[in-house]
PDB file of N, CA, C and O in Angstrom:
ATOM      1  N   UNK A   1      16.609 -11.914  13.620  1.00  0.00           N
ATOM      2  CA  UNK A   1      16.159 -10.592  13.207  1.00  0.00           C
ATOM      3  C   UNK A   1      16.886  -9.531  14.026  1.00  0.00           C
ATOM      4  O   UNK A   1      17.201  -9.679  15.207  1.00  0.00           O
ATOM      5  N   UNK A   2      17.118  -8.459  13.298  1.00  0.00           N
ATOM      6  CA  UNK A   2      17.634  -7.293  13.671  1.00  0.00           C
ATOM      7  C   UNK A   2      16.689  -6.338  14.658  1.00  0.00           C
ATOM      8  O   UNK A   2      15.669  -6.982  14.900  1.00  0.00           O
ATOM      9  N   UNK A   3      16.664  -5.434  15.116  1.00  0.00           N
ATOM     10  CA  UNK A   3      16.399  -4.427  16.284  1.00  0.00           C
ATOM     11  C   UNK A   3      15.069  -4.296  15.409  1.00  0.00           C
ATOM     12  O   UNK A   3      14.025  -4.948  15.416  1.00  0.00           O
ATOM     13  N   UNK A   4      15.470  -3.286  14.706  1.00  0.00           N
ATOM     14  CA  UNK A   4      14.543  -2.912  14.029  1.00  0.00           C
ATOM     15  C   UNK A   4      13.533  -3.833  12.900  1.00  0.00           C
ATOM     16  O   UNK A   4      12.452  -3.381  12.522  1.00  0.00           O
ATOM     17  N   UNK A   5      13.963  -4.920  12.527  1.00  0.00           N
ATOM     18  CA  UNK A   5      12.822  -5.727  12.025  1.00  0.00           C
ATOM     19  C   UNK A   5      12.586  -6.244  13.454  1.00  0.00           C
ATOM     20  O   UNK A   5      11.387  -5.967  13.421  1.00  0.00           O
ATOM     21  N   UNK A   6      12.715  -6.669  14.452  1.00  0.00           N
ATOM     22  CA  UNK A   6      11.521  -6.917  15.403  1.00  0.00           C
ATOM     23  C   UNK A   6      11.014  -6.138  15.268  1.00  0.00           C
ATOM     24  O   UNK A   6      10.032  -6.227  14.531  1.00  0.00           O
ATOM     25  N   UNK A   7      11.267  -5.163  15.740  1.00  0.00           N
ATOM     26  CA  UNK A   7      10.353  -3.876  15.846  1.00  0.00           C
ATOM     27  C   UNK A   7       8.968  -3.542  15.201  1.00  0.00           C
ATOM     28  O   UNK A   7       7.875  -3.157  15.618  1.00  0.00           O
ATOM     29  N   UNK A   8       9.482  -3.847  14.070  1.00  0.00           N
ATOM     30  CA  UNK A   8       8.375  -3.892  12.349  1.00  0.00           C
ATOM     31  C   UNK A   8       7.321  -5.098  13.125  1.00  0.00           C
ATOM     32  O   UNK A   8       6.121  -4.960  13.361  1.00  0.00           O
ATOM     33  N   UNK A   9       7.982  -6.009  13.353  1.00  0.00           N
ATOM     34  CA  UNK A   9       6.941  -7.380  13.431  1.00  0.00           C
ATOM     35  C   UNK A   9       6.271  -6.940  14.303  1.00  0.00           C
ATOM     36  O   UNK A   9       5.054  -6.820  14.158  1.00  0.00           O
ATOM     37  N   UNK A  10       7.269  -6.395  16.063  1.00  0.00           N
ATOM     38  CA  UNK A  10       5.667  -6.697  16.869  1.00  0.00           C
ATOM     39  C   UNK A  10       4.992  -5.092  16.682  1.00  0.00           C
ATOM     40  O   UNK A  10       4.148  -4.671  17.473  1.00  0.00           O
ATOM     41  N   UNK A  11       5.358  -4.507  15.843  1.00  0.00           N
ATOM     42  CA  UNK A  11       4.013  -3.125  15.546  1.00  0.00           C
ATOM     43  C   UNK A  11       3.315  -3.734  15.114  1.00  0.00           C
ATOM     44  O   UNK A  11       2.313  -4.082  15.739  1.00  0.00           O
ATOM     45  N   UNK A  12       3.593  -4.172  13.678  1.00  0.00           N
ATOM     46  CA  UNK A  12       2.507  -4.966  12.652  1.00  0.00           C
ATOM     47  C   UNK A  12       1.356  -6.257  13.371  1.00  0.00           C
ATOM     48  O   UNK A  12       0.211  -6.598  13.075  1.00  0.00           O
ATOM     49  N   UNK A  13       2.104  -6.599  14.170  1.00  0.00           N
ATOM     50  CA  UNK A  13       1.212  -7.492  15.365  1.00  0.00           C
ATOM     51  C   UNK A  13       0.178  -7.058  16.443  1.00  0.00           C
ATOM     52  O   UNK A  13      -0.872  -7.633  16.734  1.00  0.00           O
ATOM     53  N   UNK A  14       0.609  -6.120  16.882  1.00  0.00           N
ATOM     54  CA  UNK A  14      -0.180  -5.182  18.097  1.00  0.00           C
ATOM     55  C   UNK A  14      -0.808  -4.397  16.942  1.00  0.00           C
ATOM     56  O   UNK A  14      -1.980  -4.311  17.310  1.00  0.00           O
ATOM     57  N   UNK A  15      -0.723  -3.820  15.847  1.00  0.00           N
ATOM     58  CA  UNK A  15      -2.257  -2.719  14.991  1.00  0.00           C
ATOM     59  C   UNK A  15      -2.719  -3.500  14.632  1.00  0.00           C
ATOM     60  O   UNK A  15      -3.796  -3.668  15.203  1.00  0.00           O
ATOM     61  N   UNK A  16      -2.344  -4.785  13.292  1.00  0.00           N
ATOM     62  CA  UNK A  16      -2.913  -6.076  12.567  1.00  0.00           C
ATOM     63  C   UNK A  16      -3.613  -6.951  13.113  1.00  0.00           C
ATOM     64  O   UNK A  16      -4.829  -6.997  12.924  1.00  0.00           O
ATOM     65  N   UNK A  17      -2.847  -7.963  14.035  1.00  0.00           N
ATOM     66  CA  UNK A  17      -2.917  -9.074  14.769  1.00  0.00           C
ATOM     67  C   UNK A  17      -1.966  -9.996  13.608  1.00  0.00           C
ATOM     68  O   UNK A  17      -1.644 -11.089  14.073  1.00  0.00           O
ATOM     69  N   UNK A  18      -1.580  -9.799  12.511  1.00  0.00           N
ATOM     70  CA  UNK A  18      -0.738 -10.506  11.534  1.00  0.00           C
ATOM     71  C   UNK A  18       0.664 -10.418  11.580  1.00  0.00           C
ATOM     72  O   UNK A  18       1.083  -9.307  11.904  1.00  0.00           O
ATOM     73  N   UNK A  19       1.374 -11.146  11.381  1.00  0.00           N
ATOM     74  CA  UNK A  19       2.929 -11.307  11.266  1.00  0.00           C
ATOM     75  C   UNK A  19       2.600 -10.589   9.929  1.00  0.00           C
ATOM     76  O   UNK A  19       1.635 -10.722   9.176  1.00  0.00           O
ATOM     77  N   UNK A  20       3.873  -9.657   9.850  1.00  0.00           N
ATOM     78  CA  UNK A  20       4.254  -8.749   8.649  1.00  0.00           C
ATOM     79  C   UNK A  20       5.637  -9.776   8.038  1.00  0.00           C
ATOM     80  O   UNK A  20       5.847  -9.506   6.856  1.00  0.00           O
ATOM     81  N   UNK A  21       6.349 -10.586   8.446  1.00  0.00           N
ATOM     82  CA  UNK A  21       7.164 -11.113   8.034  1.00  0.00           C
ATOM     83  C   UNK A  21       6.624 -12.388   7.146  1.00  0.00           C
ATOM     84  O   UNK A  21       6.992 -12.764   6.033  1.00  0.00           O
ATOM     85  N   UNK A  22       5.505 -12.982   8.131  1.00  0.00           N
ATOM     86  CA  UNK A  22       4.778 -14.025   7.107  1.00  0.00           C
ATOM     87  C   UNK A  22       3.779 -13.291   5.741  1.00  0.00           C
ATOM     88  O   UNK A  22       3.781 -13.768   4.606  1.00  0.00           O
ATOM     89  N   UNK A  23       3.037 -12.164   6.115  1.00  0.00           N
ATOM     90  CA  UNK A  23       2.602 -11.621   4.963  1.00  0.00           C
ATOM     91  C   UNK A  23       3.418 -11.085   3.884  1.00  0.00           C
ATOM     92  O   UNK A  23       2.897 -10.806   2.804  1.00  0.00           O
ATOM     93  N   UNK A  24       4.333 -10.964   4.044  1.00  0.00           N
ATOM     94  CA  UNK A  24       5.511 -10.668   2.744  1.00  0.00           C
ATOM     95  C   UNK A  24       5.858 -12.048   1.702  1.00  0.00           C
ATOM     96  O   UNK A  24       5.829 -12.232   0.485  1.00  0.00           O
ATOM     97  N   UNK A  25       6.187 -12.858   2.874  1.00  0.00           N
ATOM     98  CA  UNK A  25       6.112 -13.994   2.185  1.00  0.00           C
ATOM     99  C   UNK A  25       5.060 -14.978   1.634  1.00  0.00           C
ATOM    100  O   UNK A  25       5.159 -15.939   0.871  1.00  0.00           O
ATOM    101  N   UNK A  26       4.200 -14.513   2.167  1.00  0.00           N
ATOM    102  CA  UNK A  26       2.710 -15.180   1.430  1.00  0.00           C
ATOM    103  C   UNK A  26       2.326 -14.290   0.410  1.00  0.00           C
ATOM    104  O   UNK A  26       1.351 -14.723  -0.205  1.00  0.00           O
ATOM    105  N   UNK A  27       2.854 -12.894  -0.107  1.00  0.00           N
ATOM    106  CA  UNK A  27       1.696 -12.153  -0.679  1.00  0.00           C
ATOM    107  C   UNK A  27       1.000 -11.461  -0.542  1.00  0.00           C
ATOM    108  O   UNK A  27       0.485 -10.787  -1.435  1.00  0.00           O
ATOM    109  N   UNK A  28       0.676 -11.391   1.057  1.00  0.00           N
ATOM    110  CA  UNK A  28      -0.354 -10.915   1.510  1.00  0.00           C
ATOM    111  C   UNK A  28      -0.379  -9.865   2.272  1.00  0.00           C
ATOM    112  O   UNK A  28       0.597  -9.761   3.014  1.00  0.00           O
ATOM    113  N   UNK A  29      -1.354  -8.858   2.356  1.00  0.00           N
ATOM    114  CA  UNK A  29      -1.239  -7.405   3.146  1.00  0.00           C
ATOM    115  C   UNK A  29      -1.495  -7.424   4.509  1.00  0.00           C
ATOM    116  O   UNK A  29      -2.645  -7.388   4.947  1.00  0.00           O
ATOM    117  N   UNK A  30      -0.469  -7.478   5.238  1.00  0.00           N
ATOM    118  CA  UNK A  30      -0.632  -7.445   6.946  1.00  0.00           C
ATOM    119  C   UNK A  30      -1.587  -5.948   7.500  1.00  0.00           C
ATOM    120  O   UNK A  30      -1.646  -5.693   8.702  1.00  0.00           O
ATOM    121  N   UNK A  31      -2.201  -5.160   6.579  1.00  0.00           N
ATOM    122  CA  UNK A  31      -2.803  -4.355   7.015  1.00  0.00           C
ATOM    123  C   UNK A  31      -4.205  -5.102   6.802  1.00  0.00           C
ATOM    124  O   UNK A  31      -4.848  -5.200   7.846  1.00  0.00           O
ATOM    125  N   UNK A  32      -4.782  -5.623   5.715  1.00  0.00           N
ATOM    126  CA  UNK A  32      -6.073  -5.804   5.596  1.00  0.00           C
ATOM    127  C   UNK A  32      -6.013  -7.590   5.151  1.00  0.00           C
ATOM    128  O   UNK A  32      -6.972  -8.362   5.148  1.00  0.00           O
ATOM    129  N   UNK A  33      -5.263  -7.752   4.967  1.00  0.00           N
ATOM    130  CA  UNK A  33      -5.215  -9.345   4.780  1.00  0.00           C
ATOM    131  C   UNK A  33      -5.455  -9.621   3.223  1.00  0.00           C
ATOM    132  O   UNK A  33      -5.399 -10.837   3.041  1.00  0.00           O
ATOM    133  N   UNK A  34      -5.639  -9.107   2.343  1.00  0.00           N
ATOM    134  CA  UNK A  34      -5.670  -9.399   0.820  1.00  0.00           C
ATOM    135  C   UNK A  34      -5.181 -10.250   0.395  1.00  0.00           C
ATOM    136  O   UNK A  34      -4.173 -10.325   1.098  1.00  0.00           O
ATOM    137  N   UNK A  35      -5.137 -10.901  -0.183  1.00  0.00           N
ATOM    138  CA  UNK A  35      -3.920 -12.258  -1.109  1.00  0.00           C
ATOM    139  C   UNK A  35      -3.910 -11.865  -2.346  1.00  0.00           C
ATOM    140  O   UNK A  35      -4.818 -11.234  -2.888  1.00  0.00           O
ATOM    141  N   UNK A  36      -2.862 -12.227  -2.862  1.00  0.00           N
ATOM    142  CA  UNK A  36      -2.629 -12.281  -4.574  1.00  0.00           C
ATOM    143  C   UNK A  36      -2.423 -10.773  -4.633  1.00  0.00           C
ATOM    144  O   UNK A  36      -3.281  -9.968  -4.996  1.00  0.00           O
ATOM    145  N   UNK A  37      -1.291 -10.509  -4.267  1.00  0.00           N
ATOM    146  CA  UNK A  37      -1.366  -8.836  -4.879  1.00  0.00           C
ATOM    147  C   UNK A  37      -0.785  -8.046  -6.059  1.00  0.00           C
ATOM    148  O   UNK A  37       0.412  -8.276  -6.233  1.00  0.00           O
ATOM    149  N   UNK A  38      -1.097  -7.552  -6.543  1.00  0.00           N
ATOM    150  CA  UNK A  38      -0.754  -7.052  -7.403  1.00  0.00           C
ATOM    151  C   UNK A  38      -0.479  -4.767  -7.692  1.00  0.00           C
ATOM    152  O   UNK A  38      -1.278  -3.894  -7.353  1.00  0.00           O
ATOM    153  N   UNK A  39       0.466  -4.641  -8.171  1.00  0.00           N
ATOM    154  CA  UNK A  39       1.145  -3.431  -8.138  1.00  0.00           C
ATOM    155  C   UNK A  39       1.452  -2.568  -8.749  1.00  0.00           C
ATOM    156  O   UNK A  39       1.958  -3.070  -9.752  1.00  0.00           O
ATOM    157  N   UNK A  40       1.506  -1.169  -8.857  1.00  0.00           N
ATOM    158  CA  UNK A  40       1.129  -0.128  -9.499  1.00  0.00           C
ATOM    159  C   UNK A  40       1.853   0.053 -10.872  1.00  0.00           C
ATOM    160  O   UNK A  40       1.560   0.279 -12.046  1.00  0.00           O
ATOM    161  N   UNK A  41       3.596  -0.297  -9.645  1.00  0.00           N
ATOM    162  CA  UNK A  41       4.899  -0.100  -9.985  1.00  0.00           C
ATOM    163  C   UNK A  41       6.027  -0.466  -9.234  1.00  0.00           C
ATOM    164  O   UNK A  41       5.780  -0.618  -8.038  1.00  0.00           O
ATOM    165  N   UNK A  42       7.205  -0.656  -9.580  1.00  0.00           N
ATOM    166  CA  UNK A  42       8.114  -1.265  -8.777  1.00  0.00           C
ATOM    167  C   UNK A  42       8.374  -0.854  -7.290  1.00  0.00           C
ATOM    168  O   UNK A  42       8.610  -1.548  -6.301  1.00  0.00           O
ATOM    169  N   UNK A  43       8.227   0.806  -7.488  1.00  0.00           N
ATOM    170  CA  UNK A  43       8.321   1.127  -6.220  1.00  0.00           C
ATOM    171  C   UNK A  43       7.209   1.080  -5.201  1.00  0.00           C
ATOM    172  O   UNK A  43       7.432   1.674  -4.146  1.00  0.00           O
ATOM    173  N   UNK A  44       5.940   0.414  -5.357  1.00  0.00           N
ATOM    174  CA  UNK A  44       4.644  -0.064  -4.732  1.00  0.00           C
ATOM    175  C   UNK A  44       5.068  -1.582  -3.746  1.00  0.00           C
ATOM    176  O   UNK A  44       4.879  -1.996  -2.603  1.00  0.00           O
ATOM    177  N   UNK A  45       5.692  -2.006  -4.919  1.00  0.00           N
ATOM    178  CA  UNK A  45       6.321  -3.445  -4.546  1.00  0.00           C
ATOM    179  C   UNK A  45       7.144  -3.541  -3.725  1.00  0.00           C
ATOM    180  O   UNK A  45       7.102  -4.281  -2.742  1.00  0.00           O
ATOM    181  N   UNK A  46       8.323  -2.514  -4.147  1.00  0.00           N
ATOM    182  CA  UNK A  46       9.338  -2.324  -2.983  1.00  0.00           C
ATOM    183  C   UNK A  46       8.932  -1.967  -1.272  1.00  0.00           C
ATOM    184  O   UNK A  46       9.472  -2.307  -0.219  1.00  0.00           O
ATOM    185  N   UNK A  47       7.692  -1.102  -1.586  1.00  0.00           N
ATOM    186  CA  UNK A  47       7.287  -0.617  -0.672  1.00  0.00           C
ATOM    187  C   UNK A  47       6.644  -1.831   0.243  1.00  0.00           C
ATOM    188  O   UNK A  47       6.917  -1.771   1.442  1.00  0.00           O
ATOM    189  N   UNK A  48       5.920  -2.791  -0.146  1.00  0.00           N
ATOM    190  CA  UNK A  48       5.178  -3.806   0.159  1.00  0.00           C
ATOM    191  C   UNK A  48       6.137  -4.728   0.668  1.00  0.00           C
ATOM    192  O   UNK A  48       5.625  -5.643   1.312  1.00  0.00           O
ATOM    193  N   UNK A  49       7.569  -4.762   0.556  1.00  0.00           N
ATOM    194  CA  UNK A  49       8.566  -5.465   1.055  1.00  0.00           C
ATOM    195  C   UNK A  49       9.079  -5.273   2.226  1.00  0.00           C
ATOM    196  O   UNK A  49       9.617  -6.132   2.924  1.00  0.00           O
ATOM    197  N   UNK A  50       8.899  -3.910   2.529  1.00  0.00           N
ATOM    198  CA  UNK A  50       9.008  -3.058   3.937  1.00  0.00           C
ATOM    199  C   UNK A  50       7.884  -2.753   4.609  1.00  0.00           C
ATOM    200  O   UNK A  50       8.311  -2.243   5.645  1.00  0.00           O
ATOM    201  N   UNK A  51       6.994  -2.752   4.644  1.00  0.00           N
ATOM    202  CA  UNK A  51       5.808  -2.419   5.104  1.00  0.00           C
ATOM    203  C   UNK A  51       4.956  -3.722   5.231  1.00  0.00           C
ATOM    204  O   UNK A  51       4.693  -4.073   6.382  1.00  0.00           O
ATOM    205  N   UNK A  52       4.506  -4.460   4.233  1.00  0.00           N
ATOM    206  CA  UNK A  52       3.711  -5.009   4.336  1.00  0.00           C
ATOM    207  C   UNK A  52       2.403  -4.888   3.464  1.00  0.00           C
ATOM    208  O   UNK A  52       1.533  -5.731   3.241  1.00  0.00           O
ATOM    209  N   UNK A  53       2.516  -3.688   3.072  1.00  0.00           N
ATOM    210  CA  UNK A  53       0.646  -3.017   2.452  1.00  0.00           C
ATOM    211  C   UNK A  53       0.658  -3.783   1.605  1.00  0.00           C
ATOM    212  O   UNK A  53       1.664  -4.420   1.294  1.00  0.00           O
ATOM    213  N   UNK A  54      -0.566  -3.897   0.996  1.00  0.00           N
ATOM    214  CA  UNK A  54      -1.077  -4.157  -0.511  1.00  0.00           C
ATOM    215  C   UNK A  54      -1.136  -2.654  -1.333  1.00  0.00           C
ATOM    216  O   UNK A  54      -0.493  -1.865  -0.641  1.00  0.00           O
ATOM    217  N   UNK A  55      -1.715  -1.903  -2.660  1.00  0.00           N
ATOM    218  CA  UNK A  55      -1.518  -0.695  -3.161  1.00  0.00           C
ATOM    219  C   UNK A  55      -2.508  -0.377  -2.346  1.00  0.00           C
ATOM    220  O   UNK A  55      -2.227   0.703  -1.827  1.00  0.00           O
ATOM    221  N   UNK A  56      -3.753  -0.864  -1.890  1.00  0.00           N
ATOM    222  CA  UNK A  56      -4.641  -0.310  -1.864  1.00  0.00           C
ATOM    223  C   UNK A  56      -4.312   0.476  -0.391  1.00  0.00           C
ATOM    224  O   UNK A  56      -4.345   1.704  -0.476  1.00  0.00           O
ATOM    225  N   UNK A  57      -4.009  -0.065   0.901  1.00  0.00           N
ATOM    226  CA  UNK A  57      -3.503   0.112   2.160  1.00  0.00           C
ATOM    227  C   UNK A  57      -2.222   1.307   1.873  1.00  0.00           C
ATOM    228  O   UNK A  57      -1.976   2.186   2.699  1.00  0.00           O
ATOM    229  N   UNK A  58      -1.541   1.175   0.677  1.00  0.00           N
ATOM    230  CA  UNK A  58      -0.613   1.898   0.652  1.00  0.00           C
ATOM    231  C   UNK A  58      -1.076   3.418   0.301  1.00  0.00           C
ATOM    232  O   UNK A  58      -0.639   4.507   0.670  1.00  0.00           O
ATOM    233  N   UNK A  59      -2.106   3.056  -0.534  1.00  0.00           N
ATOM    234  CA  UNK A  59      -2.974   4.534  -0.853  1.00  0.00           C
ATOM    235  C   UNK A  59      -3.590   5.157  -0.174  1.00  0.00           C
ATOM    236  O   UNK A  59      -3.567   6.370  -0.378  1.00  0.00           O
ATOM    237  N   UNK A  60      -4.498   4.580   1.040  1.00  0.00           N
ATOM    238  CA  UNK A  60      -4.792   4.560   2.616  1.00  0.00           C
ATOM    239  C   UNK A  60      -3.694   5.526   2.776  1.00  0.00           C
ATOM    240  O   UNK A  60      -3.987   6.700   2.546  1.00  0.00           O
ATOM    241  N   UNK A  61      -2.802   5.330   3.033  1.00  0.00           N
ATOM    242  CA  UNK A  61      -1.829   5.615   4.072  1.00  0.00           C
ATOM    243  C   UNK A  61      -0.859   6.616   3.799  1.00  0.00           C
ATOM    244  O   UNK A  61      -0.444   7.313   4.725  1.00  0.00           O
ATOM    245  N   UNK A  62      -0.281   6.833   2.159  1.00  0.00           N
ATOM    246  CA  UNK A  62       1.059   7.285   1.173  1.00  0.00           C
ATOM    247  C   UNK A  62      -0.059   8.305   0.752  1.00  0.00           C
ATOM    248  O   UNK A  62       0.277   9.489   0.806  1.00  0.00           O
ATOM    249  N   UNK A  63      -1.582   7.971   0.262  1.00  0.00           N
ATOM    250  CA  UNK A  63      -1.805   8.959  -0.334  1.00  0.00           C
ATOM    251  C   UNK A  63      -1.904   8.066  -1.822  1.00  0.00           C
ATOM    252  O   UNK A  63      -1.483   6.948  -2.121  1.00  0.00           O
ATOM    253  N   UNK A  64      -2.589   9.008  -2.521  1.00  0.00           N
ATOM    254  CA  UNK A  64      -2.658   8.472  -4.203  1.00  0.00           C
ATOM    255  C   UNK A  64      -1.569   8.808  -4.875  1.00  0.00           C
ATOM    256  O   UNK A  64      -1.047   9.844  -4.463  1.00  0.00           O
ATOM    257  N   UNK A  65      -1.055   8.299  -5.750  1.00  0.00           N
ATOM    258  CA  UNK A  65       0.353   8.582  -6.409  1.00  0.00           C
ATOM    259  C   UNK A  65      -0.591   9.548  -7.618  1.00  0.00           C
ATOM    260  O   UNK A  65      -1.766   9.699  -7.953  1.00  0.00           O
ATOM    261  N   UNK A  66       0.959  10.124  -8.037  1.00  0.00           N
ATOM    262  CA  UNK A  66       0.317  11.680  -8.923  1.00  0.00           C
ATOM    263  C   UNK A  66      -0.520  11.536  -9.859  1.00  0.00           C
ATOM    264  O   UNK A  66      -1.513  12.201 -10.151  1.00  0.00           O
ATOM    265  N   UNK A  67       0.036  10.421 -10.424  1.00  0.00           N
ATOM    266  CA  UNK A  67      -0.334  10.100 -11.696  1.00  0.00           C
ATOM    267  C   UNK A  67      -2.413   9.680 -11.380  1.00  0.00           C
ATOM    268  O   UNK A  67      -3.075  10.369 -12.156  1.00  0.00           O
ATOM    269  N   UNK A  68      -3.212   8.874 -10.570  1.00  0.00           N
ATOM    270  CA  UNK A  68      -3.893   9.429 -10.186  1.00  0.00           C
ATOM    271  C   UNK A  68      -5.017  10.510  -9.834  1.00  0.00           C
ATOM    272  O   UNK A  68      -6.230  10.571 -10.033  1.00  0.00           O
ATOM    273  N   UNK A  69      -4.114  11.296  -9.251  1.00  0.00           N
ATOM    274  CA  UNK A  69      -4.521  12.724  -8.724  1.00  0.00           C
ATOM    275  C   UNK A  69      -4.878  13.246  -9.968  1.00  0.00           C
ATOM    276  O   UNK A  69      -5.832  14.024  -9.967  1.00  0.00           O
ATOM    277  N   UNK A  70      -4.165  12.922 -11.352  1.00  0.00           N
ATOM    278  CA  UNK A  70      -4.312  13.560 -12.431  1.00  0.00           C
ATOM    279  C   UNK A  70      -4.788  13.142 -13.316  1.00  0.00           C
ATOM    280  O   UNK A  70      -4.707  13.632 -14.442  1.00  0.00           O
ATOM    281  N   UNK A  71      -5.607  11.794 -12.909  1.00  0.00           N
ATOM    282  CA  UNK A  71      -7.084  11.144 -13.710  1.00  0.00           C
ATOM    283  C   UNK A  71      -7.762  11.791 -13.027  1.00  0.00           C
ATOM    284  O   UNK A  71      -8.507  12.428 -13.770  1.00  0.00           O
ATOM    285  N   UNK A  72      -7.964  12.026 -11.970  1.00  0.00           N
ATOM    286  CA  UNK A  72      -9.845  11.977 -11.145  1.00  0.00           C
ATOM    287  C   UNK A  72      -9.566  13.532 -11.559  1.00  0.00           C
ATOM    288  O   UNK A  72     -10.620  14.074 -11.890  1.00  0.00           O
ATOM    289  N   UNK A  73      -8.501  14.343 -11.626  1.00  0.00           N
ATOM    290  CA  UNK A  73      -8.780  16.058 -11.535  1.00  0.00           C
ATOM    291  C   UNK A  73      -9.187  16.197 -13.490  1.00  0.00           C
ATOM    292  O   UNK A  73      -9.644  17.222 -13.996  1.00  0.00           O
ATOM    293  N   UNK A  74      -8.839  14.779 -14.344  1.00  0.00           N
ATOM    294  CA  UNK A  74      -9.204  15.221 -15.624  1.00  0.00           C
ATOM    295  C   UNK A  74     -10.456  14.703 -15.822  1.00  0.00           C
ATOM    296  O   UNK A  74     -11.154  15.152 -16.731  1.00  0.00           O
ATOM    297  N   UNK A  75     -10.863  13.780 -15.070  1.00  0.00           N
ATOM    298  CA  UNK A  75     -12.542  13.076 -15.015  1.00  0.00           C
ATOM    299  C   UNK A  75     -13.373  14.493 -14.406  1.00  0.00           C
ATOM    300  O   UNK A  75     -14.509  14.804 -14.764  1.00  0.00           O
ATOM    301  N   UNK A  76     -12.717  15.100 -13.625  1.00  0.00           N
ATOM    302  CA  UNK A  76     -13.742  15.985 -12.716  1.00  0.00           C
ATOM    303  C   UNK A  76     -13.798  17.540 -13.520  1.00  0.00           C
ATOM    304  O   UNK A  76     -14.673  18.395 -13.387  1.00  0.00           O
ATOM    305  N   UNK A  77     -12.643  17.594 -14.336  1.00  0.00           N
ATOM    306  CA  UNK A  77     -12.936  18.759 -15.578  1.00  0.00           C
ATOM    307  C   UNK A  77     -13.646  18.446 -16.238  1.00  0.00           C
ATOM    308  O   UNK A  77     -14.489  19.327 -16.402  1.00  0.00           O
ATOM    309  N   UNK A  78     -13.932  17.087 -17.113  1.00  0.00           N
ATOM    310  CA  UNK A  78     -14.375  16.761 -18.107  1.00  0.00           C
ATOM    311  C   UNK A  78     -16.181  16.643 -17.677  1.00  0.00           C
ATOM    312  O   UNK A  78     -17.129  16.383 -18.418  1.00  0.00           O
ATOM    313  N   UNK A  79     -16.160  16.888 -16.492  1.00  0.00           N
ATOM    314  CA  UNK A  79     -17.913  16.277 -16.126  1.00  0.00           C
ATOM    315  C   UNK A  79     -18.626  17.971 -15.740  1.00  0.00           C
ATOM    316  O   UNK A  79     -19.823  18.228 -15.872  1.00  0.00           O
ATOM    317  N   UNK A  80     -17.797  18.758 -15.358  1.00  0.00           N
ATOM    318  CA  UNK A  80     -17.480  19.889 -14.920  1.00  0.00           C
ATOM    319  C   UNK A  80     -17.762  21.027 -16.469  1.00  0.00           C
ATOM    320  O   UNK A  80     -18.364  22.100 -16.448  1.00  0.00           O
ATOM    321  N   UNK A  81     -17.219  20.468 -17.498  1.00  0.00           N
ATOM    322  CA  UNK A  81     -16.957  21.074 -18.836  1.00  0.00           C
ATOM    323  C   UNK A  81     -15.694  22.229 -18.656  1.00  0.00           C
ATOM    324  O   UNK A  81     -15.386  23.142 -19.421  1.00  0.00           O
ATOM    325  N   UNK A  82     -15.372  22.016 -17.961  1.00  0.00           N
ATOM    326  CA  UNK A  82     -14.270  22.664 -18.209  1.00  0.00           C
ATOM    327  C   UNK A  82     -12.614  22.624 -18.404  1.00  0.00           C
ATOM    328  O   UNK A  82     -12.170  21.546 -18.009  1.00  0.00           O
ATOM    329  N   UNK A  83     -11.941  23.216 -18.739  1.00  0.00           N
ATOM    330  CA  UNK A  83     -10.753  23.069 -19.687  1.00  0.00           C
ATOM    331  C   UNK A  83      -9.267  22.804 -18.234  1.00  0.00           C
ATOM    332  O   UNK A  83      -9.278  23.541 -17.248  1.00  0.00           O
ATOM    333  N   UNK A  84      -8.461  21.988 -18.353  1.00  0.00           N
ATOM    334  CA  UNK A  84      -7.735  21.475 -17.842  1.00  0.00           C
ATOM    335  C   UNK A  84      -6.662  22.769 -17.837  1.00  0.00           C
ATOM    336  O   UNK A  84      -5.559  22.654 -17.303  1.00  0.00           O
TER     337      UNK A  84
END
């Protein structure tokens, strides 16, 4: 491993207690430990290749992607009665 993927590992080790290199390869989210994951969009995935997250940890952390932001703000007009 390179400088900087150690680096990745022993962060992900000292916040987690999980290898981020084995959770990539298992599937699994070195932030919360999840298995079987599954993804928004490619770039969720990509992201999960470098990081480690699952979406959900990634949403934690990135924030909600727009698309999102622009269900709950049309759920919260619609309960609200008012016009988008």
């Amino acid at each position: 491993m390179n400088e900087l993927e150690n680096f990745k590992e022993e962060t992900a080790f000292r916040l987690f207690g999980r290898s981020r290199n084995l959770a990539i390869a298992g599937n699994q989210c070195v932030k919360c430990g999840a298995h079987n994951l599954e993804f928004r969009d490619e770039l969720s995935r990509k992201e999960h290749g470098i990081s480690g997250f699952c979406q959900s940890c990634q949403d934690d952390v990135f924030g909600p992607s727009d698309e999102d932001k622009e269900e709950v703000l049309g759920i919260a007009h619609e309960i609200l009665g008012e016009e988008e």
